[in-house]
C-alpha atoms as an extended CHARMM CRD file, in Angstrom:
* protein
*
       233  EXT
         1         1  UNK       CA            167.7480000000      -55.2780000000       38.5760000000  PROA      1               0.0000000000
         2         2  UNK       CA            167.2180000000      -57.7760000000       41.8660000000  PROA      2               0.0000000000
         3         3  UNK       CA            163.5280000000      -59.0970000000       42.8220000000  PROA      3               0.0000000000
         4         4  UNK       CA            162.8260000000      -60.9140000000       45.5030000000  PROA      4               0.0000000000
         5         5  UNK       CA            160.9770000000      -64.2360000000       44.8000000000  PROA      5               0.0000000000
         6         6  UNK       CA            157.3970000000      -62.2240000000       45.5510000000  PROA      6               0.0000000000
         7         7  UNK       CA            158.4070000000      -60.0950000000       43.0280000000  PROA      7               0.0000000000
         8         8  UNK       CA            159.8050000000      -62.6870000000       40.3800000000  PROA      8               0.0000000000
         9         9  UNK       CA            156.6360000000      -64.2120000000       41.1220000000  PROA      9               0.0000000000
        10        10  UNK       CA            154.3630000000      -61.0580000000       39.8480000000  PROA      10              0.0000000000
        11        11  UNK       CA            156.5360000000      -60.6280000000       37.3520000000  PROA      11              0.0000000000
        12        12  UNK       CA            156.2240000000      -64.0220000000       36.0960000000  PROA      12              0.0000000000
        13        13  UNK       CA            152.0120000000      -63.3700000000       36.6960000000  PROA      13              0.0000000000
        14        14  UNK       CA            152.4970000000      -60.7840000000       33.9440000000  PROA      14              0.0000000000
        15        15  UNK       CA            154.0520000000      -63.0860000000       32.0780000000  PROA      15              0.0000000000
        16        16  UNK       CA            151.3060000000      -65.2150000000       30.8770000000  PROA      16              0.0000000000
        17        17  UNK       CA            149.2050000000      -64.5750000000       27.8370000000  PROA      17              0.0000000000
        18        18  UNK       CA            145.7680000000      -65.4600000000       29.7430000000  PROA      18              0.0000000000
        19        19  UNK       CA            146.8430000000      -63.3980000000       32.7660000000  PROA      19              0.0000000000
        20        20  UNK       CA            147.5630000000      -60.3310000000       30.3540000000  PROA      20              0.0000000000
        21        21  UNK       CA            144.5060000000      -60.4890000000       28.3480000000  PROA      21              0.0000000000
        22        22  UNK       CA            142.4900000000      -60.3500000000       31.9530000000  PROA      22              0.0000000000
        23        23  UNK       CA            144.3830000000      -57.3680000000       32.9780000000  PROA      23              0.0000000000
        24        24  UNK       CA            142.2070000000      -54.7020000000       32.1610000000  PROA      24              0.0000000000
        25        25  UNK       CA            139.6580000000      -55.8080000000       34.1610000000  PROA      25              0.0000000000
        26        26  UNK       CA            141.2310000000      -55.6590000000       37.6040000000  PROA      26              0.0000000000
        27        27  UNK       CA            142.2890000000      -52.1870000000       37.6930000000  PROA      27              0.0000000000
        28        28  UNK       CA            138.6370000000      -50.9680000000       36.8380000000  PROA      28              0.0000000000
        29        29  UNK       CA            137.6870000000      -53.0090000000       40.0070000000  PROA      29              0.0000000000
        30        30  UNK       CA            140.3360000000      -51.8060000000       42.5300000000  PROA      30              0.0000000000
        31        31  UNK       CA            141.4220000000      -48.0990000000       41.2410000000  PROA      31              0.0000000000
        32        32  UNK       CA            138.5780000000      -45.7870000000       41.9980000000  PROA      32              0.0000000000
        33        33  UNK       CA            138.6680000000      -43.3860000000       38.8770000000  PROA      33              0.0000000000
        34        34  UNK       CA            140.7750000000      -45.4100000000       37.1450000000  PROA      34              0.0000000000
        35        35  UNK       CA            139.4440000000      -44.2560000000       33.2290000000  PROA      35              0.0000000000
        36        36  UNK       CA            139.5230000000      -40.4280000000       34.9530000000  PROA      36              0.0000000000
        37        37  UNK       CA            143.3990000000      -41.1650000000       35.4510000000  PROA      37              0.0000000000
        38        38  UNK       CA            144.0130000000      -41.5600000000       32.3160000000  PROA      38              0.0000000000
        39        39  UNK       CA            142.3130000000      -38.6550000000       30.9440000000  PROA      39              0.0000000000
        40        40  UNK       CA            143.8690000000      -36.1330000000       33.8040000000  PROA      40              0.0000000000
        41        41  UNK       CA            147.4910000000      -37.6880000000       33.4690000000  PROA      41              0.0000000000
        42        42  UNK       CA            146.9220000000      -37.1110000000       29.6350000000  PROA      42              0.0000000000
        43        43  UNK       CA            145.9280000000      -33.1990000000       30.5690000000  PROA      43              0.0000000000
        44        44  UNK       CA            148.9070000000      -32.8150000000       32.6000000000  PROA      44              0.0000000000
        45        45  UNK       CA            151.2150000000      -33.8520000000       29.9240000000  PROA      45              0.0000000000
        46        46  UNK       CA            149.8090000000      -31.8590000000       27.0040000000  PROA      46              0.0000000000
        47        47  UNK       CA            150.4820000000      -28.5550000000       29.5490000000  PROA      47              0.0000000000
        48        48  UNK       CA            153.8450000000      -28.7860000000       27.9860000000  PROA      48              0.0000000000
        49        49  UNK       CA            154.1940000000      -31.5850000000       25.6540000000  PROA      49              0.0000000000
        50        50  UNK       CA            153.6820000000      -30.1730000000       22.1350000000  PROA      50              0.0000000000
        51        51  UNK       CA            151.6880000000      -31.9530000000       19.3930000000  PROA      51              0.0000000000
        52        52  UNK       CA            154.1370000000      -33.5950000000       18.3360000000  PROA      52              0.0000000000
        53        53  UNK       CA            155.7500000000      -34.8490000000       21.1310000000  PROA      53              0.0000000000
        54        54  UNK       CA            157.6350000000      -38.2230000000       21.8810000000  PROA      54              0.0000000000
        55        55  UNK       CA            156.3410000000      -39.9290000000       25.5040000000  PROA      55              0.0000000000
        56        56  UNK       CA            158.3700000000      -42.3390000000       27.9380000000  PROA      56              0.0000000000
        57        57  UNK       CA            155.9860000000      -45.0850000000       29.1380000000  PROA      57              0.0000000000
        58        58  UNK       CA            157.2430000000      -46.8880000000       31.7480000000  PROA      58              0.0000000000
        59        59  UNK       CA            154.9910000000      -49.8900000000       32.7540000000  PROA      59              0.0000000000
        60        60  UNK       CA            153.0920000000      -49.7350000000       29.9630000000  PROA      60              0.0000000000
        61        61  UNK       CA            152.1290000000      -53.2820000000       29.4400000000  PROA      61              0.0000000000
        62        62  UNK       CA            148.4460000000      -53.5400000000       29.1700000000  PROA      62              0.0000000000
        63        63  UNK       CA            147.9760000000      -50.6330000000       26.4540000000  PROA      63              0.0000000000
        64        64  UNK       CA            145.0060000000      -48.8230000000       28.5700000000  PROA      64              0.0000000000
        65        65  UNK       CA            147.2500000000      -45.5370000000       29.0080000000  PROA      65              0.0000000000
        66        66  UNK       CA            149.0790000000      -45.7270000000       25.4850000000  PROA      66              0.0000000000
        67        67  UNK       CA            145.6600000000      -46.2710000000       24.0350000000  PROA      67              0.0000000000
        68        68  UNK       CA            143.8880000000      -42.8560000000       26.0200000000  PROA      68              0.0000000000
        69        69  UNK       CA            146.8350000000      -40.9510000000       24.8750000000  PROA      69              0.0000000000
        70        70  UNK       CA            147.3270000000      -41.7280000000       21.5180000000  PROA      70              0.0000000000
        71        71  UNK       CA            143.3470000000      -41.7340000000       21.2300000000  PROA      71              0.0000000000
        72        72  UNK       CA            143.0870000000      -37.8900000000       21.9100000000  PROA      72              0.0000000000
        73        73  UNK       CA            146.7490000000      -36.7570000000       20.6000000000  PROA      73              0.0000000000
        74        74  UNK       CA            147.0070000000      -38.3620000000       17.4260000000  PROA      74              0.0000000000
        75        75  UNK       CA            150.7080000000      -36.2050000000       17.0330000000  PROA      75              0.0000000000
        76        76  UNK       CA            151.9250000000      -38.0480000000       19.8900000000  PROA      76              0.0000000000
        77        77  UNK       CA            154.9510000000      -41.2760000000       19.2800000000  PROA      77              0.0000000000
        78        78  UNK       CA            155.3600000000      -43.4960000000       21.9650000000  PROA      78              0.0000000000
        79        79  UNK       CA            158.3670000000      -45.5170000000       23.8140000000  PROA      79              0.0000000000
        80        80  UNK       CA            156.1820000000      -48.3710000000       25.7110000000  PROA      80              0.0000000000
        81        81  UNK       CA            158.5180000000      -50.0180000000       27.9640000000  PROA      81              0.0000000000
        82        82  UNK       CA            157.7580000000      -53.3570000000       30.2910000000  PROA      82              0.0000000000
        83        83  UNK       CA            159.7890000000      -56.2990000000       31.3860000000  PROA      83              0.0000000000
        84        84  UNK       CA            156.6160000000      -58.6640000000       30.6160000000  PROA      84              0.0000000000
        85        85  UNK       CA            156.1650000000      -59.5800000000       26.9680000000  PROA      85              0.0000000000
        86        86  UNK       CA            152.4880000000      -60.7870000000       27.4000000000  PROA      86              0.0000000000
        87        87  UNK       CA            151.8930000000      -57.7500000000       28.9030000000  PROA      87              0.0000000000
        88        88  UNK       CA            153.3710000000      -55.7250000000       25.8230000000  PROA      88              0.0000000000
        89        89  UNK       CA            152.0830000000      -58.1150000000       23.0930000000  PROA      89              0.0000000000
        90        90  UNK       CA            148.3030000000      -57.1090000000       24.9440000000  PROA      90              0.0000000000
        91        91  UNK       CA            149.6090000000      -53.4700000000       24.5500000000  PROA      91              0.0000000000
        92        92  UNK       CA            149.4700000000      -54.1330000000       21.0070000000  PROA      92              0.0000000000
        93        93  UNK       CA            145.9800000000      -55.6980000000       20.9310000000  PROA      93              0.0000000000
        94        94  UNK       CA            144.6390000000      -52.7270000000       22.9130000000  PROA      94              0.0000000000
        95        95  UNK       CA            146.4730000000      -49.8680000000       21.0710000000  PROA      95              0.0000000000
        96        96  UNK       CA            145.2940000000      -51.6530000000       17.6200000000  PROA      96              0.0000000000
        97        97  UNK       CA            145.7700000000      -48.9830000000       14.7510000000  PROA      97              0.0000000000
        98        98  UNK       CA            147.8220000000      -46.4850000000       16.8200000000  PROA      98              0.0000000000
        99        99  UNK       CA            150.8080000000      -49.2140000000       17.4340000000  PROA      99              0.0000000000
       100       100  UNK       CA            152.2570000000      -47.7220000000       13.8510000000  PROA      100             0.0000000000
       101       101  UNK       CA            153.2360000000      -44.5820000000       16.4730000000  PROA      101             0.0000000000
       102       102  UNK       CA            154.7720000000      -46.8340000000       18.8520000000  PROA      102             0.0000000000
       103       103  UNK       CA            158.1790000000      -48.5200000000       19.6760000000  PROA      103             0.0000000000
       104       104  UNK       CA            157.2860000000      -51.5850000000       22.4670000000  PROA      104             0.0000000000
       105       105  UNK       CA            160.9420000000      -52.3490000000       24.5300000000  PROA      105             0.0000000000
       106       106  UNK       CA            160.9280000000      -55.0710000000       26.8660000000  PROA      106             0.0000000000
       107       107  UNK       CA            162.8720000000      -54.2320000000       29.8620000000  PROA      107             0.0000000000
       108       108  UNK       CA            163.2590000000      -51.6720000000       32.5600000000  PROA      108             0.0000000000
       109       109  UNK       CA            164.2300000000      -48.1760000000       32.8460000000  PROA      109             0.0000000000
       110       110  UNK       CA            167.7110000000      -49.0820000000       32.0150000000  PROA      110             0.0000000000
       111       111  UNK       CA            166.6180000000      -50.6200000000       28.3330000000  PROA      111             0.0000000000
       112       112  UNK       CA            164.9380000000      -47.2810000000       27.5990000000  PROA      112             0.0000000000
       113       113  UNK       CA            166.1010000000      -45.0930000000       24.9680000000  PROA      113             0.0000000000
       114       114  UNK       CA            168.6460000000      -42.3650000000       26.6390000000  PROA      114             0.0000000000
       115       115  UNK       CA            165.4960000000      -39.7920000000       24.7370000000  PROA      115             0.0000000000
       116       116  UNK       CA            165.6370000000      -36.8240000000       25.3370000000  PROA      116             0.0000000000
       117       117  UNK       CA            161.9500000000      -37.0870000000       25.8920000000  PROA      117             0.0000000000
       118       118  UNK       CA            159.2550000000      -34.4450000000       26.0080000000  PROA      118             0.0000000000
       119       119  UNK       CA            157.1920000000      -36.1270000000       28.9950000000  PROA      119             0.0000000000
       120       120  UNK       CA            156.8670000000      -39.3400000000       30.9570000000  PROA      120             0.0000000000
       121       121  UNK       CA            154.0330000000      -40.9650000000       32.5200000000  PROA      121             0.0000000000
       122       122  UNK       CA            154.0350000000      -44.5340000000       35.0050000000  PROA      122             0.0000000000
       123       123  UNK       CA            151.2910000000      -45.5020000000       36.0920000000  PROA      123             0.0000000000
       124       124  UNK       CA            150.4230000000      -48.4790000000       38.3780000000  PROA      124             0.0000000000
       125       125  UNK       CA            153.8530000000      -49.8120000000       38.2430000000  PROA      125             0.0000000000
       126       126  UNK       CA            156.3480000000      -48.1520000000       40.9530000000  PROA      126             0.0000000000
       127       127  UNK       CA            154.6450000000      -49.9320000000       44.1120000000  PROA      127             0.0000000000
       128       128  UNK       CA            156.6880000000      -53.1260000000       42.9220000000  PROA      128             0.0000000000
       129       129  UNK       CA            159.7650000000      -51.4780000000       43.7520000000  PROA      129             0.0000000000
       130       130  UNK       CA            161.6340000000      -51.2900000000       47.0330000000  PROA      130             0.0000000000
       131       131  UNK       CA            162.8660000000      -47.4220000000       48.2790000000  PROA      131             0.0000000000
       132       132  UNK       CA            166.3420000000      -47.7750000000       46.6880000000  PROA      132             0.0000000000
       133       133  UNK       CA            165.0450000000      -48.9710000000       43.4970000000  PROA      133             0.0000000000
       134       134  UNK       CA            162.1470000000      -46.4910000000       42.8940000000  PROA      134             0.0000000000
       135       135  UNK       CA            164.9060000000      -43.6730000000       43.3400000000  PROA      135             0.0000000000
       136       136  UNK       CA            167.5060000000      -45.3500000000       40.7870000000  PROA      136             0.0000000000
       137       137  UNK       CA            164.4760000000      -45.7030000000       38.3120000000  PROA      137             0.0000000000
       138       138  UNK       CA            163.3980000000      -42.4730000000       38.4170000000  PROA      138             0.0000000000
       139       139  UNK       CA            166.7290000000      -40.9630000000       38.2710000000  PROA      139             0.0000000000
       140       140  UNK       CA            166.9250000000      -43.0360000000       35.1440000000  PROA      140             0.0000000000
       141       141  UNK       CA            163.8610000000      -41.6960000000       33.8870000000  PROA      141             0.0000000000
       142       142  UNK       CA            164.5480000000      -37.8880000000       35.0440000000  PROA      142             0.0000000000
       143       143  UNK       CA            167.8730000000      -37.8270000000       33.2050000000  PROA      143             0.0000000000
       144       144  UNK       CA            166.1040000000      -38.8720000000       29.6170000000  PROA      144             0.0000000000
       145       145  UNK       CA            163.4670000000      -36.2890000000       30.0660000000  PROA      145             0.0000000000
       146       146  UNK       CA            164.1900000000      -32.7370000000       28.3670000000  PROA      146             0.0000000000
       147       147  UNK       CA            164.4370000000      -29.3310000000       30.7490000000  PROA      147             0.0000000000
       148       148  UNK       CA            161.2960000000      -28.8270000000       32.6860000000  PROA      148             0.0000000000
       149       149  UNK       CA            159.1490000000      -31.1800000000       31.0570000000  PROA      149             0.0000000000
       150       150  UNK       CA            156.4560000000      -33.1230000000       32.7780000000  PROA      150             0.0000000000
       151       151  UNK       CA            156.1760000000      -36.6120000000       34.5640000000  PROA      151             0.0000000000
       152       152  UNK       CA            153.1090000000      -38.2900000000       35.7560000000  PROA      152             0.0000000000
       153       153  UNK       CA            153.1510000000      -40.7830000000       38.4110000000  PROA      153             0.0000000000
       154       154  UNK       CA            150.7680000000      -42.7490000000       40.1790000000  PROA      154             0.0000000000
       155       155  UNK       CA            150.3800000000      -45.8830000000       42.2670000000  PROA      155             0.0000000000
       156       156  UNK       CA            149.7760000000      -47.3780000000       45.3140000000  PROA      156             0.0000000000
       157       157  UNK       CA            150.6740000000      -44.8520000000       48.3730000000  PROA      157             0.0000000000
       158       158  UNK       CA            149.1610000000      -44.5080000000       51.4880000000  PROA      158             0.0000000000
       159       159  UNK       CA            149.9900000000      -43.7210000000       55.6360000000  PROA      159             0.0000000000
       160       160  UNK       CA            152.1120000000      -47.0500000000       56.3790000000  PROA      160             0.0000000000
       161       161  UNK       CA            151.7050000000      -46.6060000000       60.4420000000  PROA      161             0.0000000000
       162       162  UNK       CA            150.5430000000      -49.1640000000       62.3440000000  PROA      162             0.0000000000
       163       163  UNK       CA            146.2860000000      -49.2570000000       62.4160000000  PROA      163             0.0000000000
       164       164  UNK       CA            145.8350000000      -46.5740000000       60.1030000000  PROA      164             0.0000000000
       165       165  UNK       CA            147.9420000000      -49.2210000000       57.3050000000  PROA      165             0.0000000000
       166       166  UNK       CA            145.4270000000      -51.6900000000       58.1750000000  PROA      166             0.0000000000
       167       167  UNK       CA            142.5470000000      -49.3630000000       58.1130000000  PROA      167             0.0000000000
       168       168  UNK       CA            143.3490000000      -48.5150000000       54.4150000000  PROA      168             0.0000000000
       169       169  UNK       CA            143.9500000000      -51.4250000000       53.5130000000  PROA      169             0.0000000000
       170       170  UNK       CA            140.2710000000      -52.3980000000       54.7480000000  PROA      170             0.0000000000
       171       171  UNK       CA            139.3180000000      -50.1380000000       52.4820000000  PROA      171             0.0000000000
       172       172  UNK       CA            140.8730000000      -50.9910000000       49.4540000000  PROA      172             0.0000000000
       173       173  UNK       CA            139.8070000000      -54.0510000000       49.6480000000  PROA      173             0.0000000000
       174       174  UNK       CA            135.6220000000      -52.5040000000       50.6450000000  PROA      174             0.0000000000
       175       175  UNK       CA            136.4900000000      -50.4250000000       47.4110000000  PROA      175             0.0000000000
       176       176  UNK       CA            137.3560000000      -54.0680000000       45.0570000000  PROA      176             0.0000000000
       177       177  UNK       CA            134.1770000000      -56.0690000000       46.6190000000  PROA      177             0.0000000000
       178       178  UNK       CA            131.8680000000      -53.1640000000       45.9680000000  PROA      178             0.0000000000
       179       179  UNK       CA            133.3230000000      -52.6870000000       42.3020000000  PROA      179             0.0000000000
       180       180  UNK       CA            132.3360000000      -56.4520000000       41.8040000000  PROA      180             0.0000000000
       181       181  UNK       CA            135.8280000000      -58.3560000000       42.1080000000  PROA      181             0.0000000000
       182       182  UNK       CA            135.7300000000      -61.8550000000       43.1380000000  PROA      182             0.0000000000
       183       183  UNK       CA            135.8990000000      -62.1210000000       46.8520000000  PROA      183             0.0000000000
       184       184  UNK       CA            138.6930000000      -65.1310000000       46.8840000000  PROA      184             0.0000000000
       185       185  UNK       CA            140.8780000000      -62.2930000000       44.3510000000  PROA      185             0.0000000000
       186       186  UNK       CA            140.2330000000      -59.3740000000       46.7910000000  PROA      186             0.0000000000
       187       187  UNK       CA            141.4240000000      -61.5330000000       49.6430000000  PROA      187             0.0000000000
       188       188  UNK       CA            144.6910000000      -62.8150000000       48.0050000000  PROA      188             0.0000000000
       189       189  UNK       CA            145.2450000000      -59.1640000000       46.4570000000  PROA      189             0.0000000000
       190       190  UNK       CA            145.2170000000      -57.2720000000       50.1390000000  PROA      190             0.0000000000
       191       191  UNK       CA            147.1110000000      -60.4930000000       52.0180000000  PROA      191             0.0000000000
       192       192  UNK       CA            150.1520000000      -59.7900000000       49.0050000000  PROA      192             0.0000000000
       193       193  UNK       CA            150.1860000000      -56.1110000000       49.6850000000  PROA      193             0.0000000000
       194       194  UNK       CA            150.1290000000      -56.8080000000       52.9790000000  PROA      194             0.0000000000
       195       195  UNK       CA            153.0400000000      -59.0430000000       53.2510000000  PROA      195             0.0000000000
       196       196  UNK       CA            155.3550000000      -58.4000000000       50.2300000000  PROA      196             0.0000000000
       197       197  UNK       CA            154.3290000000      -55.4330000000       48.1320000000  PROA      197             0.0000000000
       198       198  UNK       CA            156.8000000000      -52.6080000000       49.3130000000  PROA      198             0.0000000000
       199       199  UNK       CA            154.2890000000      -50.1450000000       49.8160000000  PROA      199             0.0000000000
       200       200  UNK       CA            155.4530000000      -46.1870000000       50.8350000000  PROA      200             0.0000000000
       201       201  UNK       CA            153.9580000000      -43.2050000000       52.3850000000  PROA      201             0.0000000000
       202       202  UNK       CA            152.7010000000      -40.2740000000       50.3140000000  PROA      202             0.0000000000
       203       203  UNK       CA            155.7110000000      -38.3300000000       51.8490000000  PROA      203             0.0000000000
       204       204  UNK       CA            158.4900000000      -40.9270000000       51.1020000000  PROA      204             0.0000000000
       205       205  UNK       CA            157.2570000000      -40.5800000000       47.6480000000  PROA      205             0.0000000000
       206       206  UNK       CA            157.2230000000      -36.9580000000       47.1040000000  PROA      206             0.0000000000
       207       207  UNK       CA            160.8950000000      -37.2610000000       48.7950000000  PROA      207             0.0000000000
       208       208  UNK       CA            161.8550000000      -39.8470000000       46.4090000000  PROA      208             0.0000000000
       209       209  UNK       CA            160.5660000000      -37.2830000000       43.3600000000  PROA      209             0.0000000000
       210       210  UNK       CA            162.9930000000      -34.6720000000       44.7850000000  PROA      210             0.0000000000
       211       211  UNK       CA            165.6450000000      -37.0090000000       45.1520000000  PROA      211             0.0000000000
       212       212  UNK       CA            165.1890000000      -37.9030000000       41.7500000000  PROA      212             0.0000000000
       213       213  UNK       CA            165.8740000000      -34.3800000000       40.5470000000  PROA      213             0.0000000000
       214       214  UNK       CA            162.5380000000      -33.5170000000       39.8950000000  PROA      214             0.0000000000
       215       215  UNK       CA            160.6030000000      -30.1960000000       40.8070000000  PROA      215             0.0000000000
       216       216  UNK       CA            156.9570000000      -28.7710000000       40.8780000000  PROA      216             0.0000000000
       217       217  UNK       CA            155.6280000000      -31.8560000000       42.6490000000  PROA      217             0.0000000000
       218       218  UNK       CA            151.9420000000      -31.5750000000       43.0030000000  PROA      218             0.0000000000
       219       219  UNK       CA            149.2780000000      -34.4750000000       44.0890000000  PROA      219             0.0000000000
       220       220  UNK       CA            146.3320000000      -34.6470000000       41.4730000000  PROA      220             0.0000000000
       221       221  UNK       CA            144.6780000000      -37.8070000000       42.2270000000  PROA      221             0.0000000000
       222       222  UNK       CA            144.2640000000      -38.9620000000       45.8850000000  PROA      222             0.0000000000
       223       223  UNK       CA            142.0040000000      -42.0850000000       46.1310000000  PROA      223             0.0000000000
       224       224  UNK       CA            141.6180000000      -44.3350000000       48.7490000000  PROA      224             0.0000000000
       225       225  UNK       CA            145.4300000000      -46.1250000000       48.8560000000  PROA      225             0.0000000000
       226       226  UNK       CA            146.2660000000      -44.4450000000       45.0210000000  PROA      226             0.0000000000
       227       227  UNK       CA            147.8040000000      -41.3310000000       44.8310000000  PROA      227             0.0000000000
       228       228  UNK       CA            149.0030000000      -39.4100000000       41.8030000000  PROA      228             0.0000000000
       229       229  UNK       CA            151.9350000000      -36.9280000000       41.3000000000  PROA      229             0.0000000000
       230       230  UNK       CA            152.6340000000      -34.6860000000       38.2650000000  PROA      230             0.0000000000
       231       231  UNK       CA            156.6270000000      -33.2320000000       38.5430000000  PROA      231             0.0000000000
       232       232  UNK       CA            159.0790000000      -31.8210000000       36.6310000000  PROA      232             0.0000000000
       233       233  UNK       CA            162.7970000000      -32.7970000000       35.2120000000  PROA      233             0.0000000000
């Protein structure tokens, strides 16, 4: 997979131990709901995921999802895939006890088990990739996910025209400083986005779902620039 040097550059971010073991706190700070997420996305999944059901986690460094799922389905296994191995070994840390139930692969979509999985779930993670890419990933991902079973998505996606961009970016950035992140880190965040994060609109999303092959797509998170999707293979 190509990255542009921004992206090489977030990747390598992710890379280091110290960055990784801070990583928890900054979503707290700039995704409103963020624990709530977790909890819904894990909802949506269990519609149709049986007890003991294996799960695709794609950008799952960090451990915060694997650890809410595996927390309140104790059937559940786990394939935790990430490209940054700081990011997975903290995935261990954080999933503690429950890692015996999961299988950490460091790499992309394309390093993934072919499955056939019973669900998916990627949170935080597809913003990083460019149009074409997003759709090649989640083709990948649709085509090692059983009949009808559920994905959960959700990143950054928001109204990309003109003002109204800048207007939600303003906000995501009110949203950080009010949740207590450091000014100078707020600042740096919403100039990266700004510049070199390639950011889509709601609707290219949902297009990018069907294009992917998937069906049922439904918005059940929508806040501030976040927006979550739960679809179908």
């Amino acid at each position: 997979m190509a990255h542009s040097d921004t992206m090489q550059a977030l990747l390598a971010s992710f890379n280091d131990p110290e960055h990784a073991k801070r990583y928890s706190d900054g979503p707290q700070r700039f995704v409103p709901g963020f624990a709530d997420l977790h909890r819904m996305a894990t909802i949506l999944l269990a519609e149709r995921a049986a007890e003991n059901a294996r799960i695709l986690v794609l950008g799952a460094g960090g451990g915060l999802e694997l650890q809410a799922m595996a927390q309140t389905q104790p059937g559940w296994t786990f394939i935790a895939v990430d490209p940054a191995r700081a990011m997975l070994d903290e995935a261990r840390r954080v999933v503690g006890p429950n890692a015996e139930r999961v299988i950490f692969c460091e790499g992309y979509i394309d390093d993934a088990p072919d499955g056939p999985f019973d669900a998916a779930i990627c949170l935080l993670t597809l913003h990083f990739l460019d149009m074409e890419e997003r759709t090649r990933t989640l083709r990948a991902l649709h085509r090692r996910l059983k009949a009808g079973m559920p994905f959960v998505a959700a990143h950054s996606s928001f109204p990309q025209d003109g003002g109204t961009r800048s207007l939600w970016l303003s906000r995501y950035a009110a949203f950080a400083l009010a949740s207590g992140a450091d000014p100078e880190q707020v600042q740096k965040m919403c100039a990266t986005v700004d510049a070199h994060v390639p950011m889509l609109s709601p609707e290219q999303d949902v297009a990018i779902l069907r294009n992917a092959g998937f069906s049922e797509i439904t918005a059940f998170y929508v806040a501030f620039t976040w927006r979550g999707w739960v679809a179908y293979a």
